[in-house]
C-alpha positions in Angstrom: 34.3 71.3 24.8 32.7 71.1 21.2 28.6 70.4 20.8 27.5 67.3 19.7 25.3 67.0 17.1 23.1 64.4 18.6 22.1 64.0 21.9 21.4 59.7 21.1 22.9 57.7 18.3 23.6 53.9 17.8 26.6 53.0 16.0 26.4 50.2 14.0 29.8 48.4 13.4 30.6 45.8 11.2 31.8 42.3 12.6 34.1 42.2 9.7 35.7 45.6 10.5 36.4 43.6 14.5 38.8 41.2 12.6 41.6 44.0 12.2 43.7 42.7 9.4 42.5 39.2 10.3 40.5 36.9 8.0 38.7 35.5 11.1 37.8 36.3 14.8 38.6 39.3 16.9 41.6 41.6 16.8 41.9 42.7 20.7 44.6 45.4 19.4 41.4 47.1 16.6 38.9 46.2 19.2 40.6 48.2 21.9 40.7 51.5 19.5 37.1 51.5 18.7 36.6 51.0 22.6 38.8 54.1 22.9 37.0 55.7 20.2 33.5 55.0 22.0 34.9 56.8 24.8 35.7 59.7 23.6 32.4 60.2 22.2 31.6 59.8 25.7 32.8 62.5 26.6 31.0 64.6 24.6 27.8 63.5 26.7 26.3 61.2 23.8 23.9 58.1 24.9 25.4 55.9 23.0 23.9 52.4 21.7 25.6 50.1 19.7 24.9 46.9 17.4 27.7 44.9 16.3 27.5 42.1 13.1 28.9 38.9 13.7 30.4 38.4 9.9 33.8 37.9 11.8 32.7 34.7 13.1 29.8 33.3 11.1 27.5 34.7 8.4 24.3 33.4 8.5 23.8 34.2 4.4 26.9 32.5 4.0 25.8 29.4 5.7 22.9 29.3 3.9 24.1 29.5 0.4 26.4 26.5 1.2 23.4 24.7 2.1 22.4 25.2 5.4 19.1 25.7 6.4 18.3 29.7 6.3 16.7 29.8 9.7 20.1 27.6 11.8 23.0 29.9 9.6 20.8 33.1 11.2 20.6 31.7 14.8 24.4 30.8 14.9 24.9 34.5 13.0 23.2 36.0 16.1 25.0 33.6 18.6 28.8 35.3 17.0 27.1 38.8 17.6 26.9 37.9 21.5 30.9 36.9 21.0 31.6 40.5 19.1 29.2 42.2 21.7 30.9 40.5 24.8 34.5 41.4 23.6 33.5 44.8 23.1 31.9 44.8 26.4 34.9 44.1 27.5 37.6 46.4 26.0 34.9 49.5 27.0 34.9 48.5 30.9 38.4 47.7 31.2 38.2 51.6 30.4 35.5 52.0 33.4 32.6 52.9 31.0 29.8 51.3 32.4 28.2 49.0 29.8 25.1 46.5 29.9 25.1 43.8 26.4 21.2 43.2 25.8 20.4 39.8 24.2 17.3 39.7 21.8 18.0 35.5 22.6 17.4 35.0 26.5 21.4 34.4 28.2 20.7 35.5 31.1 23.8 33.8 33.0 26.1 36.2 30.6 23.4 39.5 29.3 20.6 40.9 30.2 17.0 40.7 27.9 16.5 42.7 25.6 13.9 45.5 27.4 13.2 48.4 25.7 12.5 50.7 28.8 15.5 49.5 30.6 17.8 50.2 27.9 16.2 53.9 27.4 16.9 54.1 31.5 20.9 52.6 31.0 21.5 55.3 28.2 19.8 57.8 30.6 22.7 57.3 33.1 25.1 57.3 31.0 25.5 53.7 30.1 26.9 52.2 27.1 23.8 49.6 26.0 25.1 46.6 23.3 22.4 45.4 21.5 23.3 41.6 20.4 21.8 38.8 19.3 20.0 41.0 16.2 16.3 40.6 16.3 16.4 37.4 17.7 14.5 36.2 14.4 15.7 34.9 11.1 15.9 36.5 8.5 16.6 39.7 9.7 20.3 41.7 9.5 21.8 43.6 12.1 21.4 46.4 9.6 17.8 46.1 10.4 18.1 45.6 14.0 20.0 49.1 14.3 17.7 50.5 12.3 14.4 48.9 14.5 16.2 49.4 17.8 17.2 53.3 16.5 13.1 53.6 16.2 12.8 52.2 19.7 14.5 54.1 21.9 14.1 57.4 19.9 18.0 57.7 18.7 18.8 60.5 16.5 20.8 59.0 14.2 22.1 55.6 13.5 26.4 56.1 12.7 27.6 52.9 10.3 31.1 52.6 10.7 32.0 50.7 7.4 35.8 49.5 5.8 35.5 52.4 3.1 34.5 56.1 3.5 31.2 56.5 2.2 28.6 55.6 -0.1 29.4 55.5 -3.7 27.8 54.6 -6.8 30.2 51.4 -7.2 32.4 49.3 -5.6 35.4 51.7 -5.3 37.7 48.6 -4.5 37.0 47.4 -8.2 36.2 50.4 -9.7 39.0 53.6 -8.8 36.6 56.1 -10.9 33.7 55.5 -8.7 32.2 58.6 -7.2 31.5 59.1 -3.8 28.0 60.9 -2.6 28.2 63.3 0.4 24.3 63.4 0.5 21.4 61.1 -0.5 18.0 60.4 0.1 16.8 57.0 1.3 14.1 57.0 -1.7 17.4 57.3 -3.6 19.1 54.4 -2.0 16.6 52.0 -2.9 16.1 53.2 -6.4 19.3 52.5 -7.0 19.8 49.5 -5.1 23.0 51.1 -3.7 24.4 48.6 -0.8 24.1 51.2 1.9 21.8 48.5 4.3 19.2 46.0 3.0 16.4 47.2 1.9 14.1 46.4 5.3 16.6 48.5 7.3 16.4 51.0 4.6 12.5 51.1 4.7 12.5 51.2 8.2 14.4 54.4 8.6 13.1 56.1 5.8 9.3 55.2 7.9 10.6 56.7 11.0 12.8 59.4 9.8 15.9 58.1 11.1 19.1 60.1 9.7 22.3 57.8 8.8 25.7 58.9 8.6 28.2 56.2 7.1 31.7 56.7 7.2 35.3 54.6 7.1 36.0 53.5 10.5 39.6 53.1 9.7 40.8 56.7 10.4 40.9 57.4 14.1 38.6 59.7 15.5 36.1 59.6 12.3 32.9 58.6 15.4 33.5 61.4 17.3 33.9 63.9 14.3 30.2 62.6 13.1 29.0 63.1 16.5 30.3 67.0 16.6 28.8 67.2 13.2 31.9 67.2 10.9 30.8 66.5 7.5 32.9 63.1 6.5 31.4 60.6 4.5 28.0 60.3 3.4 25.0 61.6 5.3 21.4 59.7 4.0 18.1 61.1 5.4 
């Protein structure tokens, strides 16, 4: 068996990228081959932590620019994170991967609260820990709770599984010259406002020396390839 890289990562995966080819909601068929792709980094004895958007179901920055108040369209954002953590949850035990969903929101009748120590202990035995419900304040991106919940329980890396391959220095869905980067710094990032993560999560790494590895999430087998150290997409430090 290969050498992981990393002995702790979270992966951070879009709520978009759960809708499959779907505008809207979950696709179980693209929710069951990440679940397979989690367990195969398994294997590899990884402690693996994930935080999963809810842009599937409701955005709270959408809601807010059609007028909502800022502070509700983040609250129901964090509610459709529990929906996306829950199904994934679900797809990784029907597997027999023992996984626990951590709420920063108190649910207790459906996760358990958010505890820093116990989620440290669940990773130590091998558990799969969900972080959901973002921070549990407004305000504040998933992005930034991977990167704050990365600092907290010491994870080497934080692994964004995005919809394209990389980091480049346009959109390469509007523009087909634009050039990918295998390597930047986070300094780099936020000089030029390159849409990697916000700029919180971005500060918050580069503070705590968090390494970031983003790659497409479309091929199958990219997360385990990042975790054996396989130099696809773009690595950020």
């Amino acid at each position: 068996m290969s050498k992981a890289k990393y002995k702790r990562v979270i992966i951070k995966l879009s709520g978009a990228a759960l809708a499959g080819e779907q505008e809207y909601g979950i696709d179980p068929q693209f929710i069951n081959s990440i679940a397979q792709e989690i367990k195969q980094v398994v294997t590899t004895e990884v402690e693996v932590a994930i935080v999963v958007g809810g842009g599937n179901i409701f955005r709270g920055v959408a809601g807010s620019a059609k007028g909502m108040d800022r502070g509700t369209a983040d609250y129901m954002g964090m509610l459709a994170t529990v929906m996306n953590s829950l199904a994934l949850q679900d797809a990784l035990e029907k597997l027999q991967l023992e996984t626990r969903v951590q709420t920063a929101i108190a649910m207790r009748q459906i996760a358990e609260p958010y505890i820093r120590r116990r989620a440290i202990r669940h990773l130590e035995k091998g558990r799969i820990v969900i972080f959901a419900a973002g921070t549990g304040n407004p305000f504040f991106s998933t992005d930034t709770t991977a990167a704050l919940r990365a600092a907290e329980i010491n994870a080497d890396a934080i692994l964004m599984a995005k919809n394209v391959d990389g980091v480049y220095d346009s959109d390469p869905v509007e523009n087909p010259n634009a050039v990918k980067f295998k390597k930047l710094s986070y300094i780099d990032v936020l000089n030029r406002g390159l849409g990697v993560m916000d700029s919180t999560a971005v500060s918050l790494c580069m503070d705590n020396k968090i390494p970031l590895v983003v790659f497409g999430i479309e091929q199958i087998g990219n997360i385990k390839k990042v975790v054996l150290g396989e130099e696809i997409g773009t690595f950020v430090r």
